[in-house]
N, C-alpha and C positions, 0 to 999 in steps of 0.2 A: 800740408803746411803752406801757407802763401808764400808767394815770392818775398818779401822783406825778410832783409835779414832778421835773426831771432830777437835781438835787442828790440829794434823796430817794432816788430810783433806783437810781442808782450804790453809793451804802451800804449798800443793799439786796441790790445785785444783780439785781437788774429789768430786764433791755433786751430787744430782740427780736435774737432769732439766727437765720443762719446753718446749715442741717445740709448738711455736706462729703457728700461720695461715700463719702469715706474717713476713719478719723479723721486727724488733723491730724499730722506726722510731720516730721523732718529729710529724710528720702529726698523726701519729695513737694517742702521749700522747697528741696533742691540741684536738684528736677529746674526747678524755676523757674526758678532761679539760673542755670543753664547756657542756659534757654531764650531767657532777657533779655540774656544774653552774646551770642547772635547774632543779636541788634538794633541798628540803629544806638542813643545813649545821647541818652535824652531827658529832659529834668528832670521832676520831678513838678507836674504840673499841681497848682496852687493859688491861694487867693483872693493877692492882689498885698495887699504887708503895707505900711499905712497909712504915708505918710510920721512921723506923732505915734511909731507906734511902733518903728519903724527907727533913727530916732533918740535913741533913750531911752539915757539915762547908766547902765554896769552897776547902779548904787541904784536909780536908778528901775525900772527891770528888774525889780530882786529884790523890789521895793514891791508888786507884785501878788502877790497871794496866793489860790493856793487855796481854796475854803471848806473848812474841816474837816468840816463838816455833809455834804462830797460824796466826801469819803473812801472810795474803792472799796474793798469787803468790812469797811467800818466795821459794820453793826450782824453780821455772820456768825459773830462768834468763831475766825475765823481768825489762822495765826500771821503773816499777811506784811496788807496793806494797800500803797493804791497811791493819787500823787496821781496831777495833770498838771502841764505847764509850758505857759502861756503863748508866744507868740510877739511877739518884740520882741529890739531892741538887739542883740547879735551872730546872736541864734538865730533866722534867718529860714527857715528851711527847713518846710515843712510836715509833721510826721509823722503816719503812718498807725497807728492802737495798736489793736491787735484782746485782747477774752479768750475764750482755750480752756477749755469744762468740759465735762461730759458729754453738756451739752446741744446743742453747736455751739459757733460760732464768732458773737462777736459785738465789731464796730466800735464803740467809744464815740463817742458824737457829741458833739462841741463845742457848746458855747454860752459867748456872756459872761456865764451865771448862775452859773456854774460860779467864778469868780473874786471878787474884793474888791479894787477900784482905789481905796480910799481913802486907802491910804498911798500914792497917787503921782500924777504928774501927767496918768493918761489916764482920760477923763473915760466914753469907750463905745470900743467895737470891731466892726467886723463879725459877724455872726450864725453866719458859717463860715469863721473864718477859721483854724482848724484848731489845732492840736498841737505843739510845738514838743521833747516830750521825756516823760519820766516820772520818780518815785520811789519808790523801793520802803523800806515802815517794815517794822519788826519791834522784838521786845522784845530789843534788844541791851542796855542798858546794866542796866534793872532791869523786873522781870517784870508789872508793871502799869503800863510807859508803852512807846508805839512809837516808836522812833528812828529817823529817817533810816538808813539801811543804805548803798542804791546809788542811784546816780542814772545816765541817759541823758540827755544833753544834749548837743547840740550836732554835728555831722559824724557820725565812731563815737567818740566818745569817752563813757567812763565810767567813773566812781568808785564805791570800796569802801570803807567801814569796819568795824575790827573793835572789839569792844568800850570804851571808853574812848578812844577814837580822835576827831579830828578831821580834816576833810578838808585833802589835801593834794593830792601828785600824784595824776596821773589815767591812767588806762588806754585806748588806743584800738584800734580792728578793726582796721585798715591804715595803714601811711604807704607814700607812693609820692613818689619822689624828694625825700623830706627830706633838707635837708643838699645839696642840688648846688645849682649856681648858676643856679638857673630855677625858677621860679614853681611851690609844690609843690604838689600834685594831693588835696585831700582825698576820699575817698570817704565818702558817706554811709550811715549807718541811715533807708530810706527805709519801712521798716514792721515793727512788730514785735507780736508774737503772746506775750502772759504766758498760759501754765499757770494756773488758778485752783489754789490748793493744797488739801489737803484739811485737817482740825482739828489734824493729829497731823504735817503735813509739818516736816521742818528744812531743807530744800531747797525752792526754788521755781525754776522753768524759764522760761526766755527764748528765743523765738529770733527774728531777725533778718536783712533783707536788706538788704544792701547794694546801692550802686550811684555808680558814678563815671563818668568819660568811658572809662577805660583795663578797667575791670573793675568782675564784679557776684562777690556771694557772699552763700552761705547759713551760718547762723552758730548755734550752739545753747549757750545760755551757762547751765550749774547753778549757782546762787549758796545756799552752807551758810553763814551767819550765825555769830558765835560770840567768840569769845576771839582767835583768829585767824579771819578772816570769807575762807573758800575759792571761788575762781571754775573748776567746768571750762569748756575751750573747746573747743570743735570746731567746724571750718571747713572750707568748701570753695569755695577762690574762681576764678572764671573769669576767663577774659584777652580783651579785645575789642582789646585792641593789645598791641603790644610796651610793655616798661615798664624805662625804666633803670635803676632802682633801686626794688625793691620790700624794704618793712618790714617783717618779722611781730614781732606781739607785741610793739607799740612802749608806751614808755612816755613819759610827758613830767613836766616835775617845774620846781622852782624853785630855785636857789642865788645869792644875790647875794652873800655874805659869809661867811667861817667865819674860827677861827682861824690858817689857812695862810695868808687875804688880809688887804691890808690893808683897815681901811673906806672905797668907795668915795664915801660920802654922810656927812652929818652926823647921825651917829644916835647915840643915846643906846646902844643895843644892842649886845650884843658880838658877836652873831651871826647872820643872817638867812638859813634856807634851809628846803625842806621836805624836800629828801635830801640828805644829803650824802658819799655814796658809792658806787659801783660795786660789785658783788661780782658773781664768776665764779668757777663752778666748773667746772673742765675735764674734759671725757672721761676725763685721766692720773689724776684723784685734785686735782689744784694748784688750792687757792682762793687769788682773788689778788683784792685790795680796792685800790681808784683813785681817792682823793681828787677831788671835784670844786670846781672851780677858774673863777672869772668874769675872765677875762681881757681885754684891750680889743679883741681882734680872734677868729675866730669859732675854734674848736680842734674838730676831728673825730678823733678816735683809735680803730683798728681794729684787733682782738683774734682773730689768726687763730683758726679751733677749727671742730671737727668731731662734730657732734652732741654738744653741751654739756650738763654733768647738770642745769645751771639758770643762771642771771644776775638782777638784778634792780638797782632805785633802792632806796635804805637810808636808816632816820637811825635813826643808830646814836646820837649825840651826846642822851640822855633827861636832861640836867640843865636842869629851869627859871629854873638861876641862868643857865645859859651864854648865854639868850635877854632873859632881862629884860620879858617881854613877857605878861601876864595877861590880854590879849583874842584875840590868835590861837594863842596856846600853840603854838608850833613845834614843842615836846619831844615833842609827842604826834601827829602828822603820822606816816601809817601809812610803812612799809616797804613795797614790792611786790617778789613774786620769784616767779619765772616757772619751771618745767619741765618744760621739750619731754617731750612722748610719741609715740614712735616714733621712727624713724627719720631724724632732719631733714638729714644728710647733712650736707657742707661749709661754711661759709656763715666770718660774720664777726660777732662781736658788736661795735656800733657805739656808739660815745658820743661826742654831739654837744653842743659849749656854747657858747650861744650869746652874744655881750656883751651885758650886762642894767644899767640903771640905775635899775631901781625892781621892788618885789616883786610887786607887781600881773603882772609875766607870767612866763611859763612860758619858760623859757632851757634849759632840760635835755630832750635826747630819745637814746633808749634804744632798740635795735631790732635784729633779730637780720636780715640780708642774706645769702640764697642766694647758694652762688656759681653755683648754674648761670642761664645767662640766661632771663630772661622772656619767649618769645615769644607773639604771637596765637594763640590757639585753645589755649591750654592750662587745665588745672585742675592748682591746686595745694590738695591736702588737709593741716591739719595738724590738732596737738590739743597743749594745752598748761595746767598747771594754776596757776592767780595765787592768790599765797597774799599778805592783806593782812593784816600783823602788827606787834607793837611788836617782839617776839624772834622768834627760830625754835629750839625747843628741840632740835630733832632734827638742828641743824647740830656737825659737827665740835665738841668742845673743847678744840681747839689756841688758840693764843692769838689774840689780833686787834690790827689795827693800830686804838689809843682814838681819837688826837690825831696831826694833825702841823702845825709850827710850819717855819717859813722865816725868814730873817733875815738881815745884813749879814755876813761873810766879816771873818775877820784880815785880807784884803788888798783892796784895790780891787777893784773886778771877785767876787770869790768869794763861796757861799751858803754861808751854816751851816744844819744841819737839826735839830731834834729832834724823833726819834718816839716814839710813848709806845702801850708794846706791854704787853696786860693782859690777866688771864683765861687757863682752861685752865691747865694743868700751871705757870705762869707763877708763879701764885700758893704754890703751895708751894715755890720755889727760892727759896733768900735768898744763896748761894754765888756771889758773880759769876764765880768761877772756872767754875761749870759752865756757862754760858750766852756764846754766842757771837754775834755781829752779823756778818750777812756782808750786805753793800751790793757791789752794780755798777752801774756805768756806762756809757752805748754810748759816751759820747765824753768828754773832759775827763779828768780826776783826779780819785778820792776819799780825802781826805788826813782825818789827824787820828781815823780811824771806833773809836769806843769803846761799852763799851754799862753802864750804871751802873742798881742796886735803888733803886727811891725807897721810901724807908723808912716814910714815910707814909701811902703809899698802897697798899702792894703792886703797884704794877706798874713796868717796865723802860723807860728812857729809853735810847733808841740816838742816841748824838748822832756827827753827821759834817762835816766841808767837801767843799765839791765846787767845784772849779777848773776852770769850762767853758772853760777856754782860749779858741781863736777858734772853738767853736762858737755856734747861734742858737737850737737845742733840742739838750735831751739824756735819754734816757729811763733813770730811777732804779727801782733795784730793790731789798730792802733785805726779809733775814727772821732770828729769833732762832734758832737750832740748839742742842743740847748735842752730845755728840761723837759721835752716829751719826744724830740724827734729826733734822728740822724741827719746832721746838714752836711755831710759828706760821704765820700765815697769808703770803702774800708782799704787800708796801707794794710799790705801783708807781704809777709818779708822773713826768709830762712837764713837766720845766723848759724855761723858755722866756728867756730874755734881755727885758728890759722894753724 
């Protein structure tokens, strides 16, 4: 190690490496990946994480802070920089964080000098007591300051922002039976290896290994920073057991409240979520968008499909009137959408919601399920690319389903709806005669269905009843047509009896 202190170092770029056999490679981490596959699964040895800091309140947590002064590739002139995270409060796991440059391969070594506990209550720490994650800055917002970009924290899970963005939902490497009624299986990023970039990169390289009880995998993540801020993925994960429900490409997210709910809590807010909606796009051409809904009991709804052009979590809903809310800005809470490359075969795109009474957690998860079964000893490769955005300009301009609202019925028992459909070909029709509302139902009645211009806004209110007779759900469908085409996207939406 050179004489500077470690802080020093790290800024510098200073440490001792590492030189491989070979340079450093995806092929070399799959050939690991497969190797630890036919291992029995063993945790990662580490220092045992101090009762002070297991117990720490998420503030207290977020109270330690990195030194800026240790800012990896601070003094380089480079375009990406790197913190660390601490270990404490949820993130107990120890992570192992290597950088690859021309020179080798080199382990950052831990220390408490590395941190600043004066905003919180831990007073020292062990001397190796390791890693719990990383962050990645860049100049996203304006060209002479570094922004937060992505972060690694936690199991696999990690977040993107794109420009003017604040963080929302999150992205992870794997879920393995989320959503069944048994204790779900997280798999970990148990060590990761950054690329060092060079002056002139817009991309910077990740890659990653996983490892759980059920399965390990090697994982290689390019993150392009930007206006929309792009993630590629490529995976390759091994099976050390059978696995009943495996996730790829999951997402997880938050929705307590939208305009479709009522307000669970007493809040001054009209609206609390960080997605609030589904989008799918199918093999056939058919985008179909799925209101997300906090219900009091737990709702899993499954979207057959066969190698799908993309899906993703949305928030669609960009009015800072509709939130009320000037410190977490929800309007600006990225979008994620995901699309498969290659071949992904059969499977099911899953959306899970979970009952939620406070916005502190994550109730929404998003994941695409194989139909073929999981068994031992297999490898399953994919690749998929996360695009994290306010808009997606390159999507369709047929219209979209804005708003949907619910309500009391002309009769006991019965829902009224309205949807408020906008954008695309939408806005230059003012003829109600040319636009048409076609709504179905798998069960009950849909009575009363009209579709009226709001004249104020430019865009179409499709209002209906729906008579679920002696049904307990019933699955609504609901798109604008003129007389040969669809000029909008499909509303679908699972009524449930309260």
């Amino acid at each position: 190690m050179t004489q500077l202190g470690l802080p020093q170092a790290l800024a510098a770029g200073q440490w001792d490496r590492a030189m491989p056999d070979s340079p450093f490679s995806f092929t070399e981490l799959r050939t690991r990946a497969a190797q630890l596959a036919s291992q029995p699964y063993e945790p990662v040895p580490a220092v045992a994480l101090p009762q002070n800091l297991g117990e720490l309140s998420p503030a207290d947590y977020h109270a330690i802070r990195f030194r800026p002064e240790a800012t990896i590739w601070r003094d380089e002139g480079l375009p990406f920089q790197m913190q660390l995270f601490h270990r404490g409060s949820y993130f107990r796991q120890a992570v192992r964080i290597n950088i690859v440059d021309t020179q080798g391969i080199a382990t950052i070594p831990y220390s408490p000098t590395l941190f600043d506990y004066s905003g919180s209550s831990v007073s020292a720490a062990p001397e190796d007591l390791g890693f719990a994650g990383f962050r990645l800055l860049h100049p996203l917002n304006r060209s002479d300051r570094f922004d937060e970009t992505a972060v690694f924290l936690g199991a696999s899970y990690f977040r993107v922002l794109g420009a003017g963005q604040h963080f929302g939902l999150s992205a992870r490497g794997l879920a393995i039976d989320t959503g069944l009624p048994k204790k779900e299986e997280f798999p970990y990023f148990k060590e990761f290896w950054i690329e060092k970039p060079t002056p002139d990169a817009q991309t910077i390289e990740i890659f990653a290994l996983l490892d759980s009880v059920s399965v390990t995998g090697a994982y290689h993540f390019s993150l392009t920073p930007g206006t929309e801020s792009q993630m590629q993925v490529r995976a390759s994960v091994f099976t050390r057991q059978a696995v009943e429900k495996l996730g790829i490409a999951p997402l997880t997210s938050m929705f307590l409240y939208g305009e479709n709910s009522m307000r669970p809590i007493d809040d001054l807010r009209p609206e609390i979520h960080d997605s609030d909606g589904l989008l799918m796009a199918s093999k056939s051409g058919e985008w179909i968008w799925r209101p997300l809904t906090n219900r009091s009991e737990l709702q899993i709804s499954s979207f057959q499909n066969e190698s799908p052009r993309g899906f993703g979590l949305l928030q669609r809903d960009r009015d800072s009137r509709h939130y009320q809310d000037l410190d977490f800005r929800y309007e600006r809470r990225p979008s994620a959408w995901i699309e498969p490359q290659g071949d992904w075969g059969k499977g099911i795109v899953q959306l899970i919601e979970i009952p939620s009474d406070a916005e502190r957690y994550d109730n929404i998860a998003l994941l695409w399920v194989p139909e073929r079964a999981v068994e031992a000893g297999q490898e399953w490769p994919f690749a998929y690319r996360l695009r994290f955005a306010k808009g997606y300009r390159d999507f369709p301009s047929s219209g979209r389903a804005l708003a949907t609202r619910e309500g009391a019925g002309s009769e006991a028992g019965r829902r009224r709806f309205a949807l408020e459909f906008g954008g695309g070909p939408l806005a230059e029709l003012e003829d109600e005669g040319a636009v048409e509302l076609v709504v179905s139902a798998s069960d009950g009645r849909i009575l009363d269905a009209q579709i009226r211009r709001n004249e104020a806004t430019g865009t179409w209110l499709a209002l209906f009843e729906l008579d679920p007779e002696e049904r307990e759900a019933i699955e609504l469908r609901a798109f604008l047509k003129d007389h040969d085409h669809a000029l909008t996207e499909t509303w679908s939406y699972l009524w449930k009896r309260s």
